[in-house]
C-alpha positions as CSV (number, residue, x, y, z in Angstrom):
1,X,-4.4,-10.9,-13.4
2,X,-5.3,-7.9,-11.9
3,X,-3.8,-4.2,-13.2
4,X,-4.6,-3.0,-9.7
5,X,-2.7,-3.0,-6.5
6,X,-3.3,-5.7,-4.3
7,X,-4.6,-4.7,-0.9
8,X,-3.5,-7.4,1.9
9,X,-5.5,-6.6,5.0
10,X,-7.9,-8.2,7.1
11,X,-10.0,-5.2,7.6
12,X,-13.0,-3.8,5.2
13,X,-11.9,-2.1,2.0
14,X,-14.2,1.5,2.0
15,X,-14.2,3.2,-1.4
16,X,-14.8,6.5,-2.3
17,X,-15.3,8.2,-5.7
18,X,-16.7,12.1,-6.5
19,X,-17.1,13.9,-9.4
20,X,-17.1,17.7,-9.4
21,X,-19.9,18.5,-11.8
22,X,-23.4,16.8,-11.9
23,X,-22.5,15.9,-16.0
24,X,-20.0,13.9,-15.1
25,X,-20.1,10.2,-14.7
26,X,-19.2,8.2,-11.2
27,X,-18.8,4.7,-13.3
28,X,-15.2,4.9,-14.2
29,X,-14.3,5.5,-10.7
30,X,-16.8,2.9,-9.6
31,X,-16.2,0.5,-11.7
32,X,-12.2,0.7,-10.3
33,X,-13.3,0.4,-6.6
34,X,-16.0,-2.5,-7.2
35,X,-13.0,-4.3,-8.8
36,X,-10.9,-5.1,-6.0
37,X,-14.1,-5.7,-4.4
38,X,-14.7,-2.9,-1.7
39,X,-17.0,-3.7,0.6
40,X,-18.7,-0.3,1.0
41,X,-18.3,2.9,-1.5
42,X,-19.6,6.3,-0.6
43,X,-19.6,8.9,-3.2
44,X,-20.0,12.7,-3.9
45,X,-21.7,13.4,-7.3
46,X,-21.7,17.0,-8.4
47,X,-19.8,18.3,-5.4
48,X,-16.8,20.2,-6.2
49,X,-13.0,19.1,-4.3
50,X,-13.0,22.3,-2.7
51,X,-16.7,22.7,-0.9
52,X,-16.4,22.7,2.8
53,X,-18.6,19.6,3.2
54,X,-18.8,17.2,1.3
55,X,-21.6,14.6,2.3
56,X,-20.2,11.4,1.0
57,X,-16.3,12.4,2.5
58,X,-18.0,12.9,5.6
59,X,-20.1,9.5,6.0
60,X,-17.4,7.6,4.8
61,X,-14.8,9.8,7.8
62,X,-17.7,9.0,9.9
63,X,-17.8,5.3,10.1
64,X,-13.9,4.6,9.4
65,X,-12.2,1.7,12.0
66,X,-8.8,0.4,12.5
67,X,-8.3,-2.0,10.3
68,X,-10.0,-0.6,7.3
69,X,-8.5,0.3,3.6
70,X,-9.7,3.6,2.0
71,X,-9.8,2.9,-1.8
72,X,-9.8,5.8,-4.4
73,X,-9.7,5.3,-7.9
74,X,-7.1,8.5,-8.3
75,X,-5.5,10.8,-5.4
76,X,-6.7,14.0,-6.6
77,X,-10.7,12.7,-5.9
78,X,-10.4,12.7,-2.4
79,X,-8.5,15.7,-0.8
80,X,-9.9,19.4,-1.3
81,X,-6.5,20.2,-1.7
82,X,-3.1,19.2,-1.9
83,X,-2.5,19.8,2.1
84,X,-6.1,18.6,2.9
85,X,-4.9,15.2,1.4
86,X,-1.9,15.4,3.2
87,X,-3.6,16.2,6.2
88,X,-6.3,13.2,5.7
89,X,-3.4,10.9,5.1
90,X,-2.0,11.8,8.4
91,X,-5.1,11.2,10.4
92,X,-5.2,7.3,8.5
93,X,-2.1,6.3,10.2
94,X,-2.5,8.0,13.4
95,X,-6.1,6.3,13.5
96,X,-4.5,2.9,11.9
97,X,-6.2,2.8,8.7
98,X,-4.8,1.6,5.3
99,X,-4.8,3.7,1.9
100,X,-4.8,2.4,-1.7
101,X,-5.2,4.9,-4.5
102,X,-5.3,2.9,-7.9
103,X,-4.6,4.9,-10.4
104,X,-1.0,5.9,-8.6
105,X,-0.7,2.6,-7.6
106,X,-0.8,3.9,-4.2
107,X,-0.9,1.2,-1.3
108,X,-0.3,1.3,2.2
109,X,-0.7,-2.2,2.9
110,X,2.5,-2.9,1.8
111,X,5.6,-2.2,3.8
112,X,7.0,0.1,0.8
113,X,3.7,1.8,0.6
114,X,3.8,3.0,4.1
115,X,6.0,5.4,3.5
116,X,3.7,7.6,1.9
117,X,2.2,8.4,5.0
118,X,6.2,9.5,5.8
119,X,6.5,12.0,2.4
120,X,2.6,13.3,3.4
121,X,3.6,14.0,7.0
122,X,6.5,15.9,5.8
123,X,4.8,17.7,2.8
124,X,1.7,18.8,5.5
125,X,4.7,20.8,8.1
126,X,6.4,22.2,5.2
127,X,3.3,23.6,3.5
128,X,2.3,25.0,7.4
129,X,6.1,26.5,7.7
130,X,5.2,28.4,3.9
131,X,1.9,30.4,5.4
132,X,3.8,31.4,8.4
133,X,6.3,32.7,6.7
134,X,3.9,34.4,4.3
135,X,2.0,36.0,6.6
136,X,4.6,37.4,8.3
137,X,6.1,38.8,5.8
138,X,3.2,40.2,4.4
139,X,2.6,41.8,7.7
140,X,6.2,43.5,7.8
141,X,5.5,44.4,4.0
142,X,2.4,46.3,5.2
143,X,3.9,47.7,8.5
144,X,6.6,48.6,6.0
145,X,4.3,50.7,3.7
146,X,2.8,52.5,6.7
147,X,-0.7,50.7,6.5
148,X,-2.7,50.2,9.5
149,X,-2.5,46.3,10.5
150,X,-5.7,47.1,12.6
151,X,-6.8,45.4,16.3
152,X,-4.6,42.4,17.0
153,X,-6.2,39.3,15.8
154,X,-8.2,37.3,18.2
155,X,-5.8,34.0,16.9
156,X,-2.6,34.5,15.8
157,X,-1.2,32.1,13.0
158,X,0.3,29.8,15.3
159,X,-3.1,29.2,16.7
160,X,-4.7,29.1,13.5
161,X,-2.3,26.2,12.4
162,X,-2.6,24.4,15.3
163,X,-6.3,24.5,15.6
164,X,-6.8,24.0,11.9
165,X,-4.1,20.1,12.4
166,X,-6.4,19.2,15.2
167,X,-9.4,19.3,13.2
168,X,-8.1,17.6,10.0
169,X,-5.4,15.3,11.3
170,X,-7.2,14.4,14.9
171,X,-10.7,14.5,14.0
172,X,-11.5,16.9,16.7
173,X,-14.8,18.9,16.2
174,X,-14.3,22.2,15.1
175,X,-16.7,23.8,18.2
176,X,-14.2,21.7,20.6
177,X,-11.3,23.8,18.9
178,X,-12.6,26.9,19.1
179,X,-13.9,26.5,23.0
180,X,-10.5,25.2,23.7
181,X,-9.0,28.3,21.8
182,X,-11.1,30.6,23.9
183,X,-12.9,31.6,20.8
184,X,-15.9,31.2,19.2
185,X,-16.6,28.3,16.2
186,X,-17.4,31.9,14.1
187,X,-14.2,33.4,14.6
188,X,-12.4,30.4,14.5
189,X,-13.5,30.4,10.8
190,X,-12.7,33.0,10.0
191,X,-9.3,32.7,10.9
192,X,-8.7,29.6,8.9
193,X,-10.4,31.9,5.7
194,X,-7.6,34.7,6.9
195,X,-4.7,32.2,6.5
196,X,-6.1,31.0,2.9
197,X,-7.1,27.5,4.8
198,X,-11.0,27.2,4.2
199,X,-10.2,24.9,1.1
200,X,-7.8,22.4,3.5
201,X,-11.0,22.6,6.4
């Protein structure tokens, strides 16, 4: 009998496994994936959780269709962060793929399971709603203090936010953002660094 979750769908089961440093092994993770017998497992070797590309992540993003079944051997091995998880969890359901995570015993296959894409969804707004409210605050702290805020920003926050969901829980291209935005992809990125985003992105 199997310690791992059982993952009833039709579709393909994807894995994906990284390790942050180039000394560290891929085989435990590996080993986990092969055993409920994924059908394809792209990988990240050396590549730390917080790079802004990550070759393997993005292959696997890539060739993802409805249907399918991400498999991870432990949550923390494919988000950059906390909200970039989130985020990625988001963009599953909305594109109708399945999630299994092992280790937590994780699995949206199930009807139970689906809710996690509920408590993500939820996490994701509420983690947005903390940086507004950060960075207002800090600007009235500084207007407070007498310092100079400078020009006004070519995004403000809002924007930023909004811009920065679309990429990471619709899959749009960041370019297409920024054209939308009026902006260009430059400045656009360096609005998601101002807001403390770039390791969500």
């Amino acid at each position: 009998m199997s310690i791992w979750p059982q993952i009833n769908t039709s579709g393909r089961r994807i894995g994906y496994a990284r390790v942050s440093t180039a000394d560290q092994k891929l085989r435990m993770q590996l080993d986990g994936l092969h055993s409920v017998n994924c059908d394809e497992v792209f990988s990240d070797h050396g590549v730390s959780g917080a790079k802004a590309s990550r070759p393997g992540l993005d292959k696997m993003l890539s060739t993802l269709r409805k249907g399918d079944t991400v498999v991870v051997f432990k949550l923390d091995r494919l988000g950059r962060s906390v909200l970039h998880l989130a985020d990625l969890l988001i963009r599953f359901e909305k594109q109708g793929i399945h999630f299994c995570s092992l280790s937590e015993g994780i699995n949206t296959t199930t009807p139970g399971g689906k809710l996690v894409y509920h408590m993500f969804s939820a996490f994701a707004e509420f983690q947005r709603d903390i940086i507004i409210e950060n960075t207002i605050q800090g600007m009235r702290a500084a207007k407070k203090r007498g310092s100079a805020i400078g020009r006004p920003r070519a995004l403000s926050v809002y924007e930023v936010l909004l811009a920065h969901r679309m990429v990471t829980q619709e899959a749009a291209r960041p370019k297409d953002v920024a054209a939308l935005l009026g902006v260009s992809r430059m400045t656009l990125d360096r609005s998601i660094k101002r807001v403390e985003l770039e390791g969500c992105y």
